[in-house]
C-alpha positions in Angstrom: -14.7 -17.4 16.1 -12.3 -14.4 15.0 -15.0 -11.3 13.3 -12.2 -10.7 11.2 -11.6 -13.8 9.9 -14.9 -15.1 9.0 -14.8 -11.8 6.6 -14.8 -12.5 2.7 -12.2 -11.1 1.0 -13.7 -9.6 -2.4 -11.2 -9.9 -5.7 -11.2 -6.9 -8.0 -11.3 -7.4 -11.6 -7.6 -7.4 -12.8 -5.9 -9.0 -9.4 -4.8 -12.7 -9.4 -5.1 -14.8 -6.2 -2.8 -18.2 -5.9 -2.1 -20.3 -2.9 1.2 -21.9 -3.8 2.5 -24.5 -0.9 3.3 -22.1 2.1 2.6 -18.5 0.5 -0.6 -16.7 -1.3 0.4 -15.2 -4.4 -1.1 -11.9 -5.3 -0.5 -10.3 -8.8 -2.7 -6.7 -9.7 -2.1 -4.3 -12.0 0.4 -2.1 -9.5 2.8 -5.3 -9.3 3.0 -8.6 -6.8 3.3 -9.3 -3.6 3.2 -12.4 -1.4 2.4 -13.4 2.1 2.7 -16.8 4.1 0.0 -18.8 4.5 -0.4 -20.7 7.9 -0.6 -24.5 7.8 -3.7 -24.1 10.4 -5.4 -22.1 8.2 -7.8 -23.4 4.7 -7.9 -21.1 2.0 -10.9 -20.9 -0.5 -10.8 -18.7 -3.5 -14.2 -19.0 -5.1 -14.7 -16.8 -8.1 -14.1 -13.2 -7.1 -14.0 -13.9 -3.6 -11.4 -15.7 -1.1 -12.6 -17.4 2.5 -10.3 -17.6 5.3 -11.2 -20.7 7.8 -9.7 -22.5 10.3 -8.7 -26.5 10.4 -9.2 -26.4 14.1 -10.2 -24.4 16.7 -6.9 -24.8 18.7 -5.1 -21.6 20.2 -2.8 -20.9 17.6 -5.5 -21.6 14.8 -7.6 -18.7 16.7 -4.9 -16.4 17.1 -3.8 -16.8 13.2 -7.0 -16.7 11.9 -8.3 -12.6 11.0 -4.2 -11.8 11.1 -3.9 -13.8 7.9 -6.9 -12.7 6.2 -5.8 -9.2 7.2 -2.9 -9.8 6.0 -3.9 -11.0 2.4 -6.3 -8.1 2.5 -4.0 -5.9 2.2 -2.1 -7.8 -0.1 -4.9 -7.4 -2.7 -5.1 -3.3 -1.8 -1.4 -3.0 -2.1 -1.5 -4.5 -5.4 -4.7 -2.2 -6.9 -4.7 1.4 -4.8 -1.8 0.9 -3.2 -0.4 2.8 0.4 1.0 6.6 1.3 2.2 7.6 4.3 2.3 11.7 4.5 5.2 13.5 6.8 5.5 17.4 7.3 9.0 18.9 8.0 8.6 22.0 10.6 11.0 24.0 11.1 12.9 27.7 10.3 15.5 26.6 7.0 14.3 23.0 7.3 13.6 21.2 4.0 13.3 18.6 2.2 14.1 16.8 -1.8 13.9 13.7 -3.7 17.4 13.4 -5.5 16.9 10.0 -7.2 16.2 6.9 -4.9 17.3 8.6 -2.1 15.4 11.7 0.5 17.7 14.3 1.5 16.5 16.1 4.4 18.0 19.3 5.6 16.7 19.2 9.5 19.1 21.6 12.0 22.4 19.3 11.6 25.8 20.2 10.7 24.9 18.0 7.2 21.9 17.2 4.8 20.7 13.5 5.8 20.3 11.3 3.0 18.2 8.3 3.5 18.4 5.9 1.0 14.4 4.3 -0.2 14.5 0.9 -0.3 13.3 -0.8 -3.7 9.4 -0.5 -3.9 9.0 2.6 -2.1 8.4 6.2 -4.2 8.4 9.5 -2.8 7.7 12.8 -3.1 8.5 16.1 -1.5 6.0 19.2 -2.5 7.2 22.1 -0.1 7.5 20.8 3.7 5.5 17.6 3.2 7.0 14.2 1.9 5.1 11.7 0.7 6.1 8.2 0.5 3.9 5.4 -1.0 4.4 1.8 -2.2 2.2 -1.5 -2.7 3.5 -3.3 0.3 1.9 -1.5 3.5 4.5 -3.3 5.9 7.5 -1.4 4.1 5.7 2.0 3.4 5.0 2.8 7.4 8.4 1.2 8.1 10.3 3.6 5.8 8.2 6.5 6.8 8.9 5.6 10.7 12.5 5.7 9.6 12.5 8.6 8.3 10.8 10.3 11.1 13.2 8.8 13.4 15.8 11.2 11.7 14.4 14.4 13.8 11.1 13.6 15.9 8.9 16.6 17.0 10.1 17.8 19.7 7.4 19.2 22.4 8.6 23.0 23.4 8.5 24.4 19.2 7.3 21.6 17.2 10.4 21.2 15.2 11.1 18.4 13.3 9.6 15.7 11.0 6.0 14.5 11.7 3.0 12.3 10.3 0.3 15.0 8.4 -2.3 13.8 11.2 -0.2 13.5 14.1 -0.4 15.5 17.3 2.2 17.2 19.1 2.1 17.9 22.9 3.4 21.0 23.4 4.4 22.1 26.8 5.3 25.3 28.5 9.2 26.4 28.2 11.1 27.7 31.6 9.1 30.6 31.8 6.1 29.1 30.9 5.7 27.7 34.7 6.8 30.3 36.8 4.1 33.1 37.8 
């Protein structure tokens, strides 16, 4: 039996849980989200607390079983705290700005980069660090993966755009080897 799965799931006051045919509906006071709910799976909401359980104990029924209930976890955090994701921007004359719904990073090219924030994402830059949050946890590590894809660190100086926690391997340069 999956650790994960036999977990309850405690409701806070304020958020709304709803199975409704093939998805869970989950409504808080930071908006709504939804995730599908598996036909192998039996969902119990009892007062402030939802169960997870299996109808079998078949491979896919096993395999489904603390995914979803991770799944609608996070669902119900999205939907009260919600989810950040923190990057830094190193570099000499590097920078970045919020200019509406849309990051515009200035990162060694030729031109700023604008990326475009999909709907449900906020950020916001405070020096050299951007921080993007949102209520679905899916979208906010997507969008900040995205964003780092536009200049990742690069191992000799550091430069470019990085997760607040992440570390970089630096190695030696040409005449770092040589003795």
């Amino acid at each position: 039996m999956s650790r994960i799965g036999k977990k309850e799931i405690e409701i806070p006051k304020g958020v709304e849980v709803k199975v409704a045919g093939e998805a869970l509906n989950v409504k808080g006071p930071k908006g709504a989200l939804e995730t599908p709910a598996h036909p192998k799976l039996t969902y119990e909401i009892d007062g402030s607390v939802v169960r997870v359980g299996r109808t079998d104990d078949s491979r896919l029924a096993r395999a489904q079983h603390g995914l979803r209930r991770t799944l609608l976890a996070n669902c119900i955090e999205g939907v009260t705290k919600g989810f950040s994701k923190t990057l830094e921007v190193i570099g000499v004359g590097y920078k970045v700005q919020v200019a509406g719904k849309a990051v515009v990073l200035n990162v060694g090219f030729s031109h700023p980069v604008e990326f475009p924030l999909p709907a449900g994402i906020e950020a916001k830059a405070e020096g050299n660090k951007l921080t993007i949050s949102g209520i679905d946890k899916q979208l906010v590590g997507e969008t900040a993966a995205q964003i780092r894809r536009v200049r990742p660190p690069e191992p000799f100086k550091g430069k470019g755009i990085k997760y607040d926690n992440e570390q970089i391997r630096r190695k030696a340069g040409k005449s770092g080897g040589k003795k």
